[in-house]
Structures are given as C-alpha cells and as structure tokens.
C-alpha positions in Angstrom: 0.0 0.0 0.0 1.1 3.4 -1.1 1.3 7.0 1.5 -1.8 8.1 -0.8 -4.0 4.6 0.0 -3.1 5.2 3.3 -3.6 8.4 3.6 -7.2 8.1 2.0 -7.6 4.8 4.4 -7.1 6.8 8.0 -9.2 9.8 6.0 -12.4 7.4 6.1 -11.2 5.9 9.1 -11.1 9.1 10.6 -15.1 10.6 9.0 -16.2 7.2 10.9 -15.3 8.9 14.4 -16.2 12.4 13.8 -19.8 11.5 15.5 -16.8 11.0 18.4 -15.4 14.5 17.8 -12.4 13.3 15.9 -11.4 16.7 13.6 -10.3 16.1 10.2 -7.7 14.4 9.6 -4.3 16.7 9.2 -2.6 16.0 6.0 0.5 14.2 6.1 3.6 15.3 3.6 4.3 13.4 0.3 7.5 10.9 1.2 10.9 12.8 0.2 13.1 10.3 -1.1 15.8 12.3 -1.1 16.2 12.2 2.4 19.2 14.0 4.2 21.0 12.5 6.7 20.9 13.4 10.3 23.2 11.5 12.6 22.6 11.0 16.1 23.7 8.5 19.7 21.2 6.9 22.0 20.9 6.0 25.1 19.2 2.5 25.8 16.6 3.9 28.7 15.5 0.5 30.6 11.8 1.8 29.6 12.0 1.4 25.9 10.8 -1.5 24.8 11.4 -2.6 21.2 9.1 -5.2 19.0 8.5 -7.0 14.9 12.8 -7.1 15.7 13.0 -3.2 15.8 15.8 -1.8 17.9 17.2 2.2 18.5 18.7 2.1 15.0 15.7 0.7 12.9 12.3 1.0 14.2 9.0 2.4 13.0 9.7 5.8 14.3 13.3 6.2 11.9 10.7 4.8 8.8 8.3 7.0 9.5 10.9 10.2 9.8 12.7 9.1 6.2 9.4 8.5 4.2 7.4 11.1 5.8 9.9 14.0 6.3 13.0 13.1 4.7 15.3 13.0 7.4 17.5 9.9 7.4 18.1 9.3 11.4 21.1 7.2 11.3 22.3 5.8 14.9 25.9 5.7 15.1 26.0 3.7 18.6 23.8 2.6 21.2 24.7 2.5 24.7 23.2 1.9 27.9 22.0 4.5 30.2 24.8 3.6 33.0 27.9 4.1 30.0 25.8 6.6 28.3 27.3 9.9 28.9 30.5 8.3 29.9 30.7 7.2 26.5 30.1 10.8 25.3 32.6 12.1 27.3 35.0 9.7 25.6 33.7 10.9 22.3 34.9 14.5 22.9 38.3 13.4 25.1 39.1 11.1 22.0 38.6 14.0 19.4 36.1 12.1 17.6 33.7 13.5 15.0 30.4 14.2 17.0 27.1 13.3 15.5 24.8 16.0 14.4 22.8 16.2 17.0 22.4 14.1 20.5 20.9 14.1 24.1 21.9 14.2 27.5 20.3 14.3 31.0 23.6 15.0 33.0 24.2 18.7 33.8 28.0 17.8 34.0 27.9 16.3 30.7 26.0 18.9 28.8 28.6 21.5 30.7 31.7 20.0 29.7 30.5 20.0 25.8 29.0 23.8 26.3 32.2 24.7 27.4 34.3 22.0 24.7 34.1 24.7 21.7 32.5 21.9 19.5 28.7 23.0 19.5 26.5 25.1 17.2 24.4 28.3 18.9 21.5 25.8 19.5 19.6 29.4 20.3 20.4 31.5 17.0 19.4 28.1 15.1 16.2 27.3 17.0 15.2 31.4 16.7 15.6 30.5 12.6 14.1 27.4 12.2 11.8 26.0 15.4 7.8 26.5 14.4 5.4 29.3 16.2 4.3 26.3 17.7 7.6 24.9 19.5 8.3 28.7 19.9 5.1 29.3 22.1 5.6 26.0 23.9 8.8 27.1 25.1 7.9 31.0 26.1 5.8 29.0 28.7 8.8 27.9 30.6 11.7 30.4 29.6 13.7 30.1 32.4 14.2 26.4 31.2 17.2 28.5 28.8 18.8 29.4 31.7 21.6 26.5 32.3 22.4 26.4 28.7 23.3 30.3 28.3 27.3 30.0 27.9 28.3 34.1 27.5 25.0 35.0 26.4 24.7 32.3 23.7 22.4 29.3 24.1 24.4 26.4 23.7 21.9 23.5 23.7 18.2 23.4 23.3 16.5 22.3 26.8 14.4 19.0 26.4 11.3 20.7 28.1 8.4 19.1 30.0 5.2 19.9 31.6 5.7 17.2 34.6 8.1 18.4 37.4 8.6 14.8 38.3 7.0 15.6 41.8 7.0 12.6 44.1 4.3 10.9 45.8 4.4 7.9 48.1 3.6 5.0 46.5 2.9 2.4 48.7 1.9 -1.5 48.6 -1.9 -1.3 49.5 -2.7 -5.4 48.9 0.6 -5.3 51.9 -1.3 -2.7 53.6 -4.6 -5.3 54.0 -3.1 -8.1 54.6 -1.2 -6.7 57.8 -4.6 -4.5 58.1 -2.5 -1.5 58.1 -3.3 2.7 57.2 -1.3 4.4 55.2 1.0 6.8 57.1 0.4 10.6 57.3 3.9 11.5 59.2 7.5 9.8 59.9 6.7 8.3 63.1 3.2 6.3 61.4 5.9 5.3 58.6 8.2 3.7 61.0 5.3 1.5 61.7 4.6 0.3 58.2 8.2 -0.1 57.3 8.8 -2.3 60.1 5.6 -4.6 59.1 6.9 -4.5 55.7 10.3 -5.6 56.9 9.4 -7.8 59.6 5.9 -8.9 59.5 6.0 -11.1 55.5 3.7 -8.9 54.1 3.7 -10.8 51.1 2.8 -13.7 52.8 5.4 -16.4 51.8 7.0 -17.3 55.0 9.9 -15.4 54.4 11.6 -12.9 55.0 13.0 -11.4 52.1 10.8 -7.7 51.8 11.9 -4.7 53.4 10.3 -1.4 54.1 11.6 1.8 51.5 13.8 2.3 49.1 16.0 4.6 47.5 18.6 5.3 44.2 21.2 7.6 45.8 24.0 6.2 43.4 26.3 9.2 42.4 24.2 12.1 43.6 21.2 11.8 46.5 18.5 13.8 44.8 19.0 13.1 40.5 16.7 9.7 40.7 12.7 10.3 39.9 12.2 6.7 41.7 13.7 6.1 44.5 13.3 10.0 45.9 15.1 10.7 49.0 14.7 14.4 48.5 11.5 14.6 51.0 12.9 12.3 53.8 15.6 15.3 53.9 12.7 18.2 53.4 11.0 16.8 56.6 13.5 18.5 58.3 13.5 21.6 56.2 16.2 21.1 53.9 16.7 19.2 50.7 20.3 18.4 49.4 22.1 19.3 46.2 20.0 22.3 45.8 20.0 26.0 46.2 17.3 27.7 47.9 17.0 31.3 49.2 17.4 31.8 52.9 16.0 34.4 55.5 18.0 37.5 54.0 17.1 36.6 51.2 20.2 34.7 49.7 20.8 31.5 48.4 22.5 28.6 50.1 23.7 25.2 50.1 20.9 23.0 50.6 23.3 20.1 51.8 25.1 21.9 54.2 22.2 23.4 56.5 21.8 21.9 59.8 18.6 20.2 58.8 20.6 17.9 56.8 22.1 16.2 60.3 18.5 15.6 61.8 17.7 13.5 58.5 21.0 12.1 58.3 20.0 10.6 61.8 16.9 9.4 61.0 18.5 7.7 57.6 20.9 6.0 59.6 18.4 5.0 62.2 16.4 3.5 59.0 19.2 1.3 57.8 20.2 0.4 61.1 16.5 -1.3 61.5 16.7 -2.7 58.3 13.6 -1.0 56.8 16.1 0.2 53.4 18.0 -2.9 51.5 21.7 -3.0 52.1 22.5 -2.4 48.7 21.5 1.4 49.2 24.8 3.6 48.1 25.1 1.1 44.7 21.6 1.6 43.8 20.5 3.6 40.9 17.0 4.2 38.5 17.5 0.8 37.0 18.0 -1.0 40.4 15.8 0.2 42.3 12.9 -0.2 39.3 14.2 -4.3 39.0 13.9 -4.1 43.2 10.2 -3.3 43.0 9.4 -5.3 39.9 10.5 -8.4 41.6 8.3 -7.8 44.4 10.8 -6.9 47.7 9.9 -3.2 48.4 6.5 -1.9 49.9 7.4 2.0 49.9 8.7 4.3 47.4 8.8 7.8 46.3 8.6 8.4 42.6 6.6 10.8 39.9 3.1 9.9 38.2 4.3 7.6 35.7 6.1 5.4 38.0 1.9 4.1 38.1 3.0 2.8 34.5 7.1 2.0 34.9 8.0 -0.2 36.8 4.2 -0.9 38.2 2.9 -2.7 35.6 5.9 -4.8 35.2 5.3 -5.7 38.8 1.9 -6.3 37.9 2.4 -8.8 34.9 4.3 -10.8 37.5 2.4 -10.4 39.9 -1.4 -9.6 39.2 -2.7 -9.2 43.0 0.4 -6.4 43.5 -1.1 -3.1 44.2 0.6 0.2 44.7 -1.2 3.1 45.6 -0.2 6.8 45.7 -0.6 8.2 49.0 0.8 12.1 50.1 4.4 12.7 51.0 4.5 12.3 55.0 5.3 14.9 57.4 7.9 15.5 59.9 6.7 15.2 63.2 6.5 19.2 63.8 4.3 19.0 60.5 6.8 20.3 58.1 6.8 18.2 54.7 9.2 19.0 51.7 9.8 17.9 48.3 12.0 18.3 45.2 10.3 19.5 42.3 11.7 18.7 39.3 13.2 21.1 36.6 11.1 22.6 33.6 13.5 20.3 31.4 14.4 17.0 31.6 17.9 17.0 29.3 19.2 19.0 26.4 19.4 18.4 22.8 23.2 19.9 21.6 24.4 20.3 17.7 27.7 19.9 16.4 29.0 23.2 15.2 30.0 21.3 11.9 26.2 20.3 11.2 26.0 20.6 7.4 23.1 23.8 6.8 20.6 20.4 5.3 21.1 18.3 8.0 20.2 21.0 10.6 16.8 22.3 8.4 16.3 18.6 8.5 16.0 18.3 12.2 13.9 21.3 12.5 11.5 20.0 10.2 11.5 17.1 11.8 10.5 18.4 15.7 8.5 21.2 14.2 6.5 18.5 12.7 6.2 16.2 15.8 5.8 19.7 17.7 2.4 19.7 15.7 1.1 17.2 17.7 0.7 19.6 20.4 -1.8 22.3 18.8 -3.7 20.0 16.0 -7.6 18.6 16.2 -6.7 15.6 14.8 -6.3 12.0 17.2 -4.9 10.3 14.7 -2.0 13.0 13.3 0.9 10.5 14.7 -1.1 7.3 13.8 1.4 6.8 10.5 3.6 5.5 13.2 1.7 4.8 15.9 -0.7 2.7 14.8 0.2 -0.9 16.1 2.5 0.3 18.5 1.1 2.9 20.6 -2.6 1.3 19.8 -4.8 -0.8 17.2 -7.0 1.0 14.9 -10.0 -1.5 14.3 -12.2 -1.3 11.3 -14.8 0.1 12.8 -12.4 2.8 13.5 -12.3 2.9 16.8 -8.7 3.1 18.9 -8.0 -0.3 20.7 -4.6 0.8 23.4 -4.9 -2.8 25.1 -1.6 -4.4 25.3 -3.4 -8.1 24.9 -5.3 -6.6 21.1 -2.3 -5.0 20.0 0.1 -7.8 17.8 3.7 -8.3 19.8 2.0 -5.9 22.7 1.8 -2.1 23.6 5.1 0.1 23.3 5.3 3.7 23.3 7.0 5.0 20.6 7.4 8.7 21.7 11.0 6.9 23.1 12.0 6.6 19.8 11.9 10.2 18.9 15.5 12.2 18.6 14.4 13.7 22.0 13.8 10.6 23.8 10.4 12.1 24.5 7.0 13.2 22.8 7.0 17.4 22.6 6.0 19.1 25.4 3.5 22.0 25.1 3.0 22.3 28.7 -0.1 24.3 29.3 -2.2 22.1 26.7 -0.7 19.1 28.2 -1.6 19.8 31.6 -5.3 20.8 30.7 -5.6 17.4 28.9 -4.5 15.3 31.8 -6.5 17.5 34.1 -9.9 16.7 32.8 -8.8 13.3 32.2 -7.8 12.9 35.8 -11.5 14.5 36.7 -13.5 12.7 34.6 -14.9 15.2 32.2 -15.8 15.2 28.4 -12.7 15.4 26.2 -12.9 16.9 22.8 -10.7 16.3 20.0 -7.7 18.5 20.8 -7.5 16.9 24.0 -7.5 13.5 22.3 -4.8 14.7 20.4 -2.6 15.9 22.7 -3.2 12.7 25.2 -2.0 10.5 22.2 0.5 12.3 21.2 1.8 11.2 24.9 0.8 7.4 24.0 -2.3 8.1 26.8 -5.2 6.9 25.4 -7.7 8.1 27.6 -9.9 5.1 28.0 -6.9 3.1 29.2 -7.3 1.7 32.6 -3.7 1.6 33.2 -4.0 5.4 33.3 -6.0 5.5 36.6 -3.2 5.3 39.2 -1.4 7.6 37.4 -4.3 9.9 37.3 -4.7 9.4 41.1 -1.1 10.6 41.4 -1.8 13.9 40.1 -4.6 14.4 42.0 -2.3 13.3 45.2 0.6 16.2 43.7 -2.2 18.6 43.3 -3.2 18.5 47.0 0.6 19.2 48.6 1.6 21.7 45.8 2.8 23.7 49.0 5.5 21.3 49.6 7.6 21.9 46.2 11.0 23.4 46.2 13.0 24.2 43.1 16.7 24.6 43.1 17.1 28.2 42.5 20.6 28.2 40.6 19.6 27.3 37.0 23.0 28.9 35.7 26.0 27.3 34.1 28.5 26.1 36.2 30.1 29.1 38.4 34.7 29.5 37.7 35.2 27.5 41.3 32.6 25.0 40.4 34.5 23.9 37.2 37.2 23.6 39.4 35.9 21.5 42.6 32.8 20.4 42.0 33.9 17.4 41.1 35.6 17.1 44.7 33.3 18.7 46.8 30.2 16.4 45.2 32.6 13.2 45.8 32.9 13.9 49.5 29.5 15.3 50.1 28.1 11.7 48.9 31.1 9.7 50.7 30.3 11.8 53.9 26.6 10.9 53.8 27.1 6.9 52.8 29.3 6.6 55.7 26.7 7.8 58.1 24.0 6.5 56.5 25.5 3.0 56.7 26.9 3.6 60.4 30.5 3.8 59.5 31.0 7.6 60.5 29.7 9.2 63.7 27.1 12.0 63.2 29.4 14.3 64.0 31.0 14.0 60.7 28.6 16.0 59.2 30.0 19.4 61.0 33.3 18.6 59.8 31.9 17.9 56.6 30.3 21.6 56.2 33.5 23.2 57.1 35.9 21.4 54.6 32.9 22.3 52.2 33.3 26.2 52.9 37.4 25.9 53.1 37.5 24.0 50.1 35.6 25.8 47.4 32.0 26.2 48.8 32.0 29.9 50.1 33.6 31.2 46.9 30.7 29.4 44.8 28.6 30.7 47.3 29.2 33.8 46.6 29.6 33.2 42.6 25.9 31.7 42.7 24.9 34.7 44.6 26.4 37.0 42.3 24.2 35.0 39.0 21.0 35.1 41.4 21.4 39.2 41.4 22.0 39.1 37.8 19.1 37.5 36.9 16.5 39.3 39.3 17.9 42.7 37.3 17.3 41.0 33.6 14.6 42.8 31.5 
C-alpha cells in the first residue's frame, strides 16, 4: 500500500469517528526520497521497549521520519544508560567526530561539551528554524534557557516538559490489607509500616526477604525520579544538592544546613533497622525499578508515571500487587518537603560542523512532531503509531490494550530524537487535568493525550491519574533549586571534589560507618574547600538574573 492509500484509508477511518469529535484528519507530507541524513547516539533507557525485531537504529519511528519527512536518522552507537554519557565524554576526550545532534540528562555532561568549543548556537538556530508552535511552547517555561546560556549564547536546546517529576508515596496497598494496616500521614506512622513491611511477610510467603523503602542515591542523592530521598531530607527543612533562598534573602547550600544532620539521623536509624535494602549507596534508576518489579519493596517515592514503569511490570508478574499513591509524609513538627523537578528534563546539543541540510532537517523534523501539540486531529501521529502505541480496528475505533495490539503495547514517543513526545506544557496539563476528573474530552484533548501514548480510556491510566490528583493536593511542599546557571569559575574547578565527599560523607553515616558528628566537619571542609567562593559566585548569578529585563 502506497502514502496516498493510506492516507485516504485513516481519511475514512477518521469521517467514521467524527460523530466521536475526531477533527479532520491533518494532511501528512508526500514521502521525500531524497532524504538527508541526520546522525545521532542513543541511550538505551531500561523503559523502551522494542518489538516485529525493531531496535534504537531501525524502528518504526526512523521509517516514519525518512518516508514522511526526509530525514534519514542514522544511529551511530547505542549505549546503555549507566555508559551513556560516559561514552560521550570519551567521544569529545578522544577527538572524535560528534554526530549532528544528540541528548543528555547529565548537567556535567551537557557542561563539559557547552564549554568543549565543538557545538552550534542551539539558540540562533532554534530562533531560525523552530515552528510558532515549539516557539510558544517554550515562552511558557523560559527560564528552562537558563543553564544552557554559555556568554549569552544558548548552547543546547533544553528537552522541556510539563511534569516536574513531583514525588508521591507509592505504597503497597494489597501489603497494607493483609497486615490491616493505614497508610501513614507523618515519619513516626511510617516507622510502623516499614517495620511490618520488613518484619511482619507482608507478602505472605514465610519469608523474610521484603523490606520497608527504598532509595537510588548512586552518584548524587536527589537526580533519581524513583527512588526519591529528597522529601525524607525536606522533613527537616532542607533538601540536598540544591539551592534555595534563605531568610535574607540569599541563596544557600541545601546540603550543608543543619537540617541535613537531623535527616542524616533518621536515615541511619532506618538502615540500622533494616527498613532500606543493604545495597542502598550502589543503587540507581534501574535497580531500584528491578527491586520493586521483583516484588521486595513496599514503599517508594517516585513521579506519576512510576503508576506505568515499573508498576505494571510488577503487575504482569504479579497480578494481586497493588501500589497506591498516598501524600508525602510529614515530619513530626508537620513540616513536609519535596523536590520538584526542573522545567527540562535534558538538552538536545548540535555539532558546530552540522551541514546547513542536516540541521533544516531536524527542525522540520521536531517542528512537525511539535504539531502534535496544537492539532484537532487524534490520529495526526497514527502513520507511526498505529500498532505500537494502539490498534486502529475497522470500525475505526482506537484499541490501546496491550493483549489486542500484535507483539503488545510500546510507546514509541521513546524513539523520537528527543527521547520524549514534545512538550506544550499548558495544553498538556489541561488534557490530563480533565482526564484525571473525569470530564468530556474533545478532539484537541485526544490529540494531545496520544501524542503522549495516553489513550484516555486506558485503565492503566488511573493510578497515574490518582497521582496527580495526590501532587495537586501538597503543591505547597515543592521546592526548586534556585541556581539554574552554568557552572560558576570555582565549580568547574571542585565540583567534582566537593560532590565526591559530600556523597562519601553521607554513605558513611547513612551506613553507620561515621559518627554524626562527621557531618559538622563535613560543612567546614565544604566552605574551606571551594563552597564559600561558589557561594558567593551563585549569589552573584542570582542578582543578575533578578535585574534581567
């Protein structure tokens, strides 16, 4: 079958649902065939899933992009997400041609090529070429620029998104009844569960191999979305790792305040009881996802979609498994705390030796995907979707159960350049919102919900739906980290050994090796080593951006 068939195919497929308030359906472009080449890396993120023998460098997606749009994706490598940016880094040490454009999560990584000389003003390009569309997306959440402005240029493009990754506690509710539990509203209530959960076989089995909570502190204590530690810490009043503005209205450290010291106690007291697996510094994403898939951990922190990955996972396994979102718990004088994520979730970064085709190229490309956001049309990503995402039936309805769809559900917006669909965030949010309440959808809000892979009669969507409602109800609680800037002159410097001994330090008293007491010596080598200059060179950035136009 040709484009045109099957363009004229969805066409009727799509006048059957317009008693459903489907719009008509968007025209697609003629197939270029002479596609240009755009050359890219990816990162093998344990949530794609791959079928019909696709993989990162051939898969629907990469057809749909060369017959569609013209633009010839080719992978050069795929690695996995732990040798990911290490692999990059190696890349630019080794003086190796970069592809054209690529994608990173890690602030150190996406400094260190800011700073490396080898990428294109992602800014002046993306002022050229991005759509009105992308454009307005993007004026929603301008401060997202912010940590890629290198001397006034914009060095990469940020990767935005209209979740801040908020955590909510999700918790084991079939555990809950059969130990005939409540769900905990402050620290000390949690105790109790976790020790049940440890102690008490709440799965029933006559073992004892669960335990209470877990976390992914690997490298850095507050960069995993599952496995959060950040509110444990922001029951005390402090969150680590960040910068927040203090009583005279400056910012500071968040993991030097003496709040840190009360949570480091409780952490330590946590371990010591057993309640957190003893695997805790050498756990990541990835870990602690495989921890709760195989059915050991009763309580963790983690955004809305963790109600999809690694839930469901659990669930094929095991069907009875039920996690629930419940609120963030409070410390016992009632304060509660949580990180909330940044307005981006990565960058996207361009070699400064992109050929002029291959960079129009990827602008049509995301333009076009950005279209996604702003169209009336259900089915305007169904060229690729269709089979994948869901099942089109005859009738023309949309079938998103795994069981109808052949070789099962994936969700092909992880194939895209970004690693993610495009984020309008207003129209996103409004879509999920009367989702999550129930109320009639029209055939924008279809649109933009599929353009997710959300199909809104999918009743894998409901915990996650119950999560928002849950994130909605403590949006008090959210903390940002204030310094969005590039890396300050001493942070290039010693970041690297400040953030080594900050973790080290809080391992070893975590894990009962090192007396509390550590912790004060800990702030002061912070400060003599590095931290009180930064402190002031943060400052000095937070002044210049409360004076910018």
């Amino acid at each position: 079958m040709n484009w045109k068939q099957i363009y004229l195919s969805l066409s009727f497929l799509c006048l059957i649902l317009l008693t459903a308030g489907c719009s008509p359906k968007t025209p697609q472009p003629e197939p270029d065939k002479s596609a240009v080449v755009l050359t890219t890396v990816n990162m093998n993120d344990p949530t794609t899933v791959y079928k019909n023998g696709e993989n990162a460098t051939d898969n629907v997606h990469i057809r749909w992009a060369y017959n569609t749009l013209g633009v010839n994706i080719r992978t050069k490598w795929s690695a996995p997400v732990e040798d990911y940016d290490m692999k990059l880094r190696l890349m630019l040490s080794s003086d190796d041609v970069l592809p054209d454009v690529f994608t990173s999560n890690v602030m150190d990584t996406v400094n260190t090529f800011m700073l490396s000389g080898k990428l294109l003003d992602a800014g002046e390009a993306w002022e050229r070429y991005a759509s009105p569309t992308w454009k307005a997306a993007m004026a929603e959440v301008p401060e997202a620029w912010e940590p890629f402005e290198i001397n006034g240029k914009r060095m990469a493009i940020p990767i935005i998104t209209e979740q801040a990754s908020q955590s909510v506690l999700w918790i084991r509710k079939d555990w809950l009844k059969h130990l005939n539990l409540e769900a905990p509203n402050n620290l000390k209530e949690l105790e109790t569960v976790m020790t049940a959960f440890t102690y008490d076989d709440p799965d029933g089995n006559g073992i004892q191999d669960t335990y209470g909570i877990d976390f992914a502190i690997k490298d850095q204590y507050v960069v995993s979305p599952i496995g959060d530690i950040s509110w444990v810490f922001g029951a005390y009043g402090a969150i680590p790792s960040i910068w927040s503005k203090n009583e005279k209205g400056q910012l500071v450290y968040g993991s030097v305040q003496p709040q840190i010291k009360q949570a480091l106690a409780t952490l330590k007291s946590w371990k010591r009881k057993g309640y957190i697996g003893n695997n805790l510094a050498l756990q990541d994403f990835s870990q602690v996802n495989q921890n709760i898939i195989d059915g050991k951990v009763g309580i963790v922190a983690g955004p809305r979609w963790f109600g999809d990955y690694p839930f469901q996972q659990l669930k094929a396994k095991e069907p009875s498994a039920e996690f629930v979102p419940y609120p963030i718990p409070a410390g016992m004088d009632g304060t509660a705390a949580r990180l909330k994520g940044n307005s981006y979730s990565g960058a996207l970064m361009i070699n400064r030796h992109i050929s002029e085709e291959a960079l129009q190229a990827f602008f049509r490309y995301q333009n076009y995907l950005y279209e996604a956001t702003v169209t009336n049309d259900p089915l305007y990503l169904s060229a690729y979707q269709n089979g994948y995402d869901y099942v089109l039936n005859p009738d023309g309805s949309l079938d998103s159960n795994s069981n109808d769809i052949p070789g099962g559900k994936v969700q092909t917006f992880k194939y895209t350049l970004m690693g993610q669909y495009a984020s309008y965030p207003s129209r996103i949010k409004a879509a999920l919102l009367k989702m999550g309440r129930g109320k009639n959808l029209n055939s924008h809000d279809r649109a933009v919900l599929l353009s997710m892979g959300v199909d809104p009669k999918d009743e894998i969507q409901s915990p996650i739906m119950q999560a928002d409602a849950v994130v909605m109800q403590q949006r008090q609680i959210d903390r940002s980290n204030l310094f969005q800037g590039p890396p300050t002159k001493t942070m290039q410097a010693r970041n690297a050994y400040l953030q080594k001994n900050e973790l080290e330090t809080f391992n070893s008293i975590i894990y009962g090796e090192e007396p509390l007491a550590t912790f004060d010596e800990f702030v002061q080598k912070w400060m003599n080593s590095g931290g009180r200059q930064i402190t002031n060179e943060v400052n000095e950035w937070y002044r210049s951006t409360e004076t910018r136009p």
